[in-house]
C-alpha positions as CSV (number, residue, x, y, z in Angstrom):
1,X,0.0,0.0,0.0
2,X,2.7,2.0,0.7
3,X,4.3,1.7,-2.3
4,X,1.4,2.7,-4.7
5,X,1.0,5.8,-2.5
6,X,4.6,6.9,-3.3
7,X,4.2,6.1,-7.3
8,X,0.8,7.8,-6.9
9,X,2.6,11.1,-5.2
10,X,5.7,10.9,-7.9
11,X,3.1,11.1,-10.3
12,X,0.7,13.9,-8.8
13,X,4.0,15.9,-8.5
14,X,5.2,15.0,-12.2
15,X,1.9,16.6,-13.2
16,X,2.2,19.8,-11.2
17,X,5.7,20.2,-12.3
18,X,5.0,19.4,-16.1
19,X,1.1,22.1,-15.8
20,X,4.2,24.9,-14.0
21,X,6.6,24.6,-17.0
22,X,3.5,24.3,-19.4
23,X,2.2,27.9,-17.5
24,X,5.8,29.5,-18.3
25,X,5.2,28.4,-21.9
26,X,2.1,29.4,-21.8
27,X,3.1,33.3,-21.0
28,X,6.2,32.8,-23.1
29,X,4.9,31.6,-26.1
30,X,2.2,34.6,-25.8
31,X,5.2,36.9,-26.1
32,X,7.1,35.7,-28.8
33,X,5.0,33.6,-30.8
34,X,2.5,36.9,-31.1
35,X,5.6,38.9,-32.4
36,X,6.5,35.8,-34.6
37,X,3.0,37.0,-36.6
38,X,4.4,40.0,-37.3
39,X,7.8,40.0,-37.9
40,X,7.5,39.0,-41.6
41,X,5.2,42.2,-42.6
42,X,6.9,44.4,-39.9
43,X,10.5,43.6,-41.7
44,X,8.9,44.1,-45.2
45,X,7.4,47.5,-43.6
46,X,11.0,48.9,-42.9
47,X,12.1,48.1,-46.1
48,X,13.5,44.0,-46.1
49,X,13.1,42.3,-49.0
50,X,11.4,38.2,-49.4
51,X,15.0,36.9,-49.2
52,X,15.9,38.4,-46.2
53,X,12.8,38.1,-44.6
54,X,13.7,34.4,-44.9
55,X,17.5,35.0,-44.5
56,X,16.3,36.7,-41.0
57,X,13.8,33.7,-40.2
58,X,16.1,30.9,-41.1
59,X,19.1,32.3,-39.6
60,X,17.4,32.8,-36.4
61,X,16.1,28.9,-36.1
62,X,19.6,28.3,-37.0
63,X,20.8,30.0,-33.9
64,X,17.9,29.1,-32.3
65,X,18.8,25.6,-32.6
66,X,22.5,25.7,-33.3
67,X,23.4,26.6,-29.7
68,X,21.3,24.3,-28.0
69,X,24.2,21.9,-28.9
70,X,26.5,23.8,-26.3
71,X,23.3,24.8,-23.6
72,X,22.5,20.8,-24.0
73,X,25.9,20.0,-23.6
74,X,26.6,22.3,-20.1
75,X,23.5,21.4,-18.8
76,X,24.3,17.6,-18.6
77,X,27.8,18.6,-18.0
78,X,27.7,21.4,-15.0
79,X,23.9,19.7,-13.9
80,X,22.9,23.3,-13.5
81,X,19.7,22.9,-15.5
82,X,18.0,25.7,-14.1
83,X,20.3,28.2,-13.8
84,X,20.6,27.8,-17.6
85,X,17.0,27.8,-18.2
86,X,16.8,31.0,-16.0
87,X,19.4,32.7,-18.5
88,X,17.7,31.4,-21.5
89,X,13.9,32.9,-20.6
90,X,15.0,35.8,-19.5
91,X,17.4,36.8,-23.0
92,X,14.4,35.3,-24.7
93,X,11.7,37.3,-23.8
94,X,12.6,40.7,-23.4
95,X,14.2,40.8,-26.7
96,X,10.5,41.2,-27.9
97,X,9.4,44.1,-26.3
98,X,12.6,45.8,-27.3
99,X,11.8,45.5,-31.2
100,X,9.1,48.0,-30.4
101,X,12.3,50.5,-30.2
102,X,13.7,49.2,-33.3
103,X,14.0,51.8,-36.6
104,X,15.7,49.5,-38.9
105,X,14.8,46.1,-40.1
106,X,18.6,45.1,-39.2
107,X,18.4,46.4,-35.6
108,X,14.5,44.3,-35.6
109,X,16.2,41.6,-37.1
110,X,19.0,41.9,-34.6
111,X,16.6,42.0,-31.5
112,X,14.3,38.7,-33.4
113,X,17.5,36.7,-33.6
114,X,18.4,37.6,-29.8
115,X,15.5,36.0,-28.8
116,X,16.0,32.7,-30.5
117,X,19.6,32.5,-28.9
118,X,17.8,33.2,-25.6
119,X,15.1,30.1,-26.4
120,X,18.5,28.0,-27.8
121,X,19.7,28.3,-24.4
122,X,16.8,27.4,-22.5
123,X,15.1,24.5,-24.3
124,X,17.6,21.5,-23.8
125,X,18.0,21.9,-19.8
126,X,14.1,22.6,-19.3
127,X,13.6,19.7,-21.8
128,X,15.3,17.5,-20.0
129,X,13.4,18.4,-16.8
130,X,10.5,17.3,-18.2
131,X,11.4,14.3,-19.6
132,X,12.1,13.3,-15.8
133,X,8.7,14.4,-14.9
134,X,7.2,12.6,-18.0
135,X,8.5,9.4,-17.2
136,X,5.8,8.9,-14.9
137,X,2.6,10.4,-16.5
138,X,3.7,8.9,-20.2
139,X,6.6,10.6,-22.6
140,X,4.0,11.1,-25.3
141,X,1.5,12.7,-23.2
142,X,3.4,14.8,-20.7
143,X,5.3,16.5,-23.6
144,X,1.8,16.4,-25.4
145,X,0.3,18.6,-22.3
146,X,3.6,20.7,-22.7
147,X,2.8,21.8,-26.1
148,X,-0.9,22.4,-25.8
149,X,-0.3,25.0,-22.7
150,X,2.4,26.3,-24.4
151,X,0.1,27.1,-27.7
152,X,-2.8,28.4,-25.8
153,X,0.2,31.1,-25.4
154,X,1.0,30.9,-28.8
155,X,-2.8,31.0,-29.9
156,X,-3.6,34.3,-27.7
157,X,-0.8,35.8,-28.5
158,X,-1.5,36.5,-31.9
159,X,-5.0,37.8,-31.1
160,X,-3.6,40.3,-28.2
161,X,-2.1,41.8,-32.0
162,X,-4.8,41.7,-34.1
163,X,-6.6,43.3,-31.3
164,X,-4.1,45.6,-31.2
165,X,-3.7,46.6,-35.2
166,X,-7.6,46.5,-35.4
167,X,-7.8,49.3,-32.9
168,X,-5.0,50.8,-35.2
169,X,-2.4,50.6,-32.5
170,X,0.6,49.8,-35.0
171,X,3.4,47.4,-35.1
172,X,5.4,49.1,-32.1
173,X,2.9,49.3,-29.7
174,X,2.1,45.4,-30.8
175,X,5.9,44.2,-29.6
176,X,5.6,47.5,-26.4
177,X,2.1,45.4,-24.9
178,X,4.2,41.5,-25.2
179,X,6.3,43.0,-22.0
180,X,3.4,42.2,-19.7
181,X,3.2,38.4,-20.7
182,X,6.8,38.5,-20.9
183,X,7.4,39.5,-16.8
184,X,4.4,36.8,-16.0
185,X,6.3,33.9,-17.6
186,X,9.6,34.4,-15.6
187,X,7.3,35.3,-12.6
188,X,6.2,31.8,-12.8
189,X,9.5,30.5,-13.6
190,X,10.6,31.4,-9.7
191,X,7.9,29.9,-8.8
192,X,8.7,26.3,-10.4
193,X,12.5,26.6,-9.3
194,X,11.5,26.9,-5.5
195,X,8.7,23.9,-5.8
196,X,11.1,22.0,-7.4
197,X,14.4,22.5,-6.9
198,X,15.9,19.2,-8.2
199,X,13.2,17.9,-11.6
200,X,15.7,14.6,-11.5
201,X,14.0,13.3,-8.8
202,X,10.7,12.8,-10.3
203,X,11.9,9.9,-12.2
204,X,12.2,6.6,-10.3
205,X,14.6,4.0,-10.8
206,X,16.5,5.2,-13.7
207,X,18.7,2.8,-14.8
208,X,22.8,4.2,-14.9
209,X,23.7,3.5,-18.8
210,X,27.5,3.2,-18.9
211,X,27.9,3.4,-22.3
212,X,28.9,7.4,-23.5
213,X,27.2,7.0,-27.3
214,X,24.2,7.9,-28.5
215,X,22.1,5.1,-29.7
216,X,22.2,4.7,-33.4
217,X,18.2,4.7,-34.1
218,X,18.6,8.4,-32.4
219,X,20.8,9.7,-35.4
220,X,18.5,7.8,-38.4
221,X,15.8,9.9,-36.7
222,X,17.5,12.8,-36.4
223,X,18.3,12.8,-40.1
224,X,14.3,12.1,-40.6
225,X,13.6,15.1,-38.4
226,X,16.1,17.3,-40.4
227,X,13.8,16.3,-43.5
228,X,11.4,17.9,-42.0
229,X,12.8,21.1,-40.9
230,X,14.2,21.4,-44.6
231,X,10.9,21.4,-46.2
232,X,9.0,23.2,-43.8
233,X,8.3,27.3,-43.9
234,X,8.4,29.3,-41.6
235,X,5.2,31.5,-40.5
236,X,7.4,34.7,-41.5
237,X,7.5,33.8,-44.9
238,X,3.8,32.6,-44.9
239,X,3.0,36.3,-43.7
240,X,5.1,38.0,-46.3
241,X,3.4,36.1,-48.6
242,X,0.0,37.1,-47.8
243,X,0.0,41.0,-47.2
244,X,2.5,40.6,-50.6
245,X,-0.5,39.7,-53.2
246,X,-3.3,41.2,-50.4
247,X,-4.7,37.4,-50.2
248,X,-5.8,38.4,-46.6
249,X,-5.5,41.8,-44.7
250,X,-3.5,42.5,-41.7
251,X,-5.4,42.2,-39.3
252,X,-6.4,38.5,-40.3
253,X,-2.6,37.7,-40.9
254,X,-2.1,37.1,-37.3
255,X,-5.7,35.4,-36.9
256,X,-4.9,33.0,-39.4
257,X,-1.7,32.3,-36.6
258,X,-3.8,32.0,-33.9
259,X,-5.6,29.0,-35.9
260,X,-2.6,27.9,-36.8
261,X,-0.9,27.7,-32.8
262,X,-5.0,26.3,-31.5
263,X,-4.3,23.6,-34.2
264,X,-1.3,23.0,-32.6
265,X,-2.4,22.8,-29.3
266,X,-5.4,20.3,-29.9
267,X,-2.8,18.0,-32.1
268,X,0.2,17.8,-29.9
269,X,-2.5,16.4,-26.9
270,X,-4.0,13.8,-29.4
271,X,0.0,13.1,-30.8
272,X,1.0,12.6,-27.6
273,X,-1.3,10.0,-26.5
274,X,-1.2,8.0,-30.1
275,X,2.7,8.4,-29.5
276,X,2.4,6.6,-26.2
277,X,0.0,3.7,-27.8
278,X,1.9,3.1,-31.4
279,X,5.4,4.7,-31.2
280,X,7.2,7.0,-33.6
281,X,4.9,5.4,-36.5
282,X,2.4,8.1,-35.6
283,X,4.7,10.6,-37.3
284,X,4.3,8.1,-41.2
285,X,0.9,9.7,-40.7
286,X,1.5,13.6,-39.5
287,X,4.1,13.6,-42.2
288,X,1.5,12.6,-45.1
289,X,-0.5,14.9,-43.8
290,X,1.0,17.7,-42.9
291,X,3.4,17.9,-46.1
292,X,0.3,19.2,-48.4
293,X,0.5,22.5,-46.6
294,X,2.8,24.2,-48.9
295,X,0.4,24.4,-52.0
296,X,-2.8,25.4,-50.1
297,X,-0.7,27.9,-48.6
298,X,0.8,29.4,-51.5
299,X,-1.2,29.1,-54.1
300,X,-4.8,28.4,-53.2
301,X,-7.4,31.2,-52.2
302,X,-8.3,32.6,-48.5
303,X,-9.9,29.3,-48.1
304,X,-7.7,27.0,-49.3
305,X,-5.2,28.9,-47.6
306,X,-6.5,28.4,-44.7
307,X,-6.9,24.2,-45.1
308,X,-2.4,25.1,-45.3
309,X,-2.3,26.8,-42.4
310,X,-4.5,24.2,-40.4
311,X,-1.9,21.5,-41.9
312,X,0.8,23.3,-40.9
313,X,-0.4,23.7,-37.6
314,X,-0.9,19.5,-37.2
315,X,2.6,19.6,-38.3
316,X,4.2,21.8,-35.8
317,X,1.9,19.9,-33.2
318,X,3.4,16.9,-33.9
319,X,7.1,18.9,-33.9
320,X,6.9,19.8,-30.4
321,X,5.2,17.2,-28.9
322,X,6.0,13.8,-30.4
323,X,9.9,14.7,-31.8
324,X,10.8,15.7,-28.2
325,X,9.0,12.9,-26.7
326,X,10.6,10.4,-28.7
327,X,14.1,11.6,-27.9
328,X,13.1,10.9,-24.3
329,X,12.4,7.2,-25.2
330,X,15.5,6.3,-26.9
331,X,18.0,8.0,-25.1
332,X,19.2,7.4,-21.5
333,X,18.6,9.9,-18.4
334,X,22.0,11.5,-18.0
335,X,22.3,12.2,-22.0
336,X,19.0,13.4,-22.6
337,X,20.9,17.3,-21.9
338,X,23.0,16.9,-24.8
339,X,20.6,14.5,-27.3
340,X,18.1,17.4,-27.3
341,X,21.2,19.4,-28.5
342,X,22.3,17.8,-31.1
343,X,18.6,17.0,-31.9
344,X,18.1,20.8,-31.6
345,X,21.3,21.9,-33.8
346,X,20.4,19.3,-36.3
347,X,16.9,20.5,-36.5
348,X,17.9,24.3,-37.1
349,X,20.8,24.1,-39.3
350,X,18.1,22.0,-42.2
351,X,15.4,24.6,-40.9
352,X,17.7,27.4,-41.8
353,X,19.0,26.1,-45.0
354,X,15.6,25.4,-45.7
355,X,13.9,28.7,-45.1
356,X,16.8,30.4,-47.0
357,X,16.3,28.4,-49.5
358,X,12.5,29.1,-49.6
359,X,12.8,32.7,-49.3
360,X,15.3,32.6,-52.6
361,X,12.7,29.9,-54.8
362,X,9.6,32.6,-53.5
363,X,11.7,35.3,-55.7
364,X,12.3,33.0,-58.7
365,X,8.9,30.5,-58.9
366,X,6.6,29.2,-56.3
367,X,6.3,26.2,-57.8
368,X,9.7,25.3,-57.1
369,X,9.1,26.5,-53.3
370,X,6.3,24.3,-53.4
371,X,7.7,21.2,-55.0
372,X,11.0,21.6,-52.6
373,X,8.6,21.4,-49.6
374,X,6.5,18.7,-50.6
375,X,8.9,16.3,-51.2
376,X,11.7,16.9,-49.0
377,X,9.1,16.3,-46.2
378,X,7.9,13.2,-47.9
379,X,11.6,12.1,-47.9
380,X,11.0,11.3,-44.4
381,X,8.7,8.9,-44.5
382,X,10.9,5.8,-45.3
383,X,13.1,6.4,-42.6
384,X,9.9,6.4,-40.0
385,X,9.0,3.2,-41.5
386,X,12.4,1.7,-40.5
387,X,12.9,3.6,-37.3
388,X,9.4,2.2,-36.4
389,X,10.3,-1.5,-37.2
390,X,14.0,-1.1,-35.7
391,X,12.0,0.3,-32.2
């Protein structure tokens, strides 16, 4: 009796600790993700051009990324996780409010790449918190939880601008209001770091692995993730490509977003908990889907458009819930730190290439853009299949 008490209070705690984090997120992701709907017209407004509007975007997923190699490595190195992640929020999220200051699109896209570096910093040691907390309520569905709190951020976000450019506030008081959401998230932060002080003690019995390498299924899936990240554009571009042929006013930019991040939301908790039942061959499926966004995005009508940006949404759900979960299944406690690292780097360095990439084929032929995306996510799928059966 004892006994399932104890499991029964690891878990209780596992799911406080995981609904804290996912409140950060939550406040976080309303900062930056609601300047992330802007940033594309708000560059084109002070004079950037398509290719470096997707110079700026890719570049900053690339640092965004990049560096989570070194955070991931320190974190599992020094074991200060938190003092990390403290650094991280805190570079990432008042980088936004700054932009409202900005006069040039370099000194914007200075400030929007400062805040991916802060985020690079702070994934890989707060992921790695929760995959300790998640080993009790179920990988899938603890990160799955994650995700959706952190995209009801990311959903209302976006709105708190459109409300914003409706009541013809402008871009600068757009990233000016994101300071309020910005100084609740670290707020709650504290509050997670003093009710749990050491995350590693939420999972139980971890075995000690004294082998120092990587397993090899994690870099087959790595390279099927960096398919992925190739192939798929980033919101910025989207947005550029909208207010550029009128499809959809301003205003309704960052609404479309906002479905985009709710989609998100509702598809990571579903992902999640399909993960947990049938593995990493959930993401043969997402991958299908997902990779159809590109046309219906950039070439159909306001509807159409709209089906993409749904897809793209079940896509980045499945991104941020299932990708990181599954790194949490195949790798052991004490190099989880530096797998979501390398699984980070890996991820932004294709994501950059990609979006550059993009952003030069939107100035030449969309049908090349399109093509590129479609098929480069599609490359993935084999190496799922065989990832799957290897599992």
């Amino acid at each position: 009796m004892s006994s399932e008490k104890k499991i029964d209070i690891s878990k209780n705690s596992a799911i406080k600790f995981v609904i804290l984090l996912g409140i950060v997120s939550l406040f976080a992701d309303m900062t930056y993700e609601a300047a992330r709907s802007i940033t594309g017209p708000y560059l084109s407004i002070l004079g950037a051009s398509a290719l470096t509007v997707g110079f700026v975007a890719g570049f900053g997923e690339l640092i965004g990324y990049a560096f989570r190699l070194v955070s991931g490595y320190f974190s599992d190195k020094t074991g200060k996780y938190w003092f990390i992640t403290f650094i991280g929020y805190f570079i990432n999220l008042l980088a936004v409010p700054l932009i409202a200051l900005a006069g040039h699109w370099w000194i914007a896209a200075g400030l929007m790449v400062a805040e991916r570096f802060g985020k690079a910093l702070r994934v890989p040691p707060r992921d790695a918190m929760l995959s300790h907390a998640t080993f009790e309520t179920g990988h899938g569905w603890g990160f799955g939880l994650h995700e959706a709190m952190d995209q009801i951020g990311a959903m209302l976000g976006p709105l708190i601008v459109a409300a914003v450019l409706y009541f013809k506030g402008g871009y600068k008081v757009s990233f000016a209001i994101l300071l309020i959401p910005a100084l609740l998230a670290l707020t709650t932060l504290i509050l997670a770091k003093i009710l749990y002080p050491n995350p590693r003690d939420l999972e139980v019995k971890t075995p000690v692995i004294k082998d120092t390498m990587l397993p090899n299924v994690f870099w087959l899936y790595l390279i099927a993730i960096a398919l992925i990240a190739a192939g798929y554009a980033d919101f910025p571009l989207i947005a550029y490509h909208f207010q550029k042929i009128s499809l959809i006013s301003s205003v309704w930019i960052p609404i479309f977003y906002a479905v985009a991040m709710g989609v998100d939301a509702i598809a990571a908790l579903i992902l999640g908990r399909l993960f947990d039942k049938i593995g990493i061959s959930i993401m043969i499926l997402v991958s299908l889907i997902s990779a159809f966004f590109a046309p219906l995005v950039f070439m159909g009508n306001f509807t159409l458009a709209l089906v993409g940006i749904i897809l793209w949404g079940i896509g980045m759900g499945a991104q941020e819930s299932v990708m990181r979960a599954a790194v949490a299944n195949m790798v052991s406690a004490d190099k989880r730190g530096s797998a979501y690292g390398i699984f980070g780097a890996g991820y932004g360095v294709f994501w950059f290439l990609g979006s550059t990439l993009m952003g030069y084929l939107y100035d030449i032929s969309l049908i090349s853009l399109i093509v590129f995306s479609v098929l480069v996510q599609l490359a993935s799928i084999p190496l799922f299949i065989y990832i799957s059966r290897k599992i």
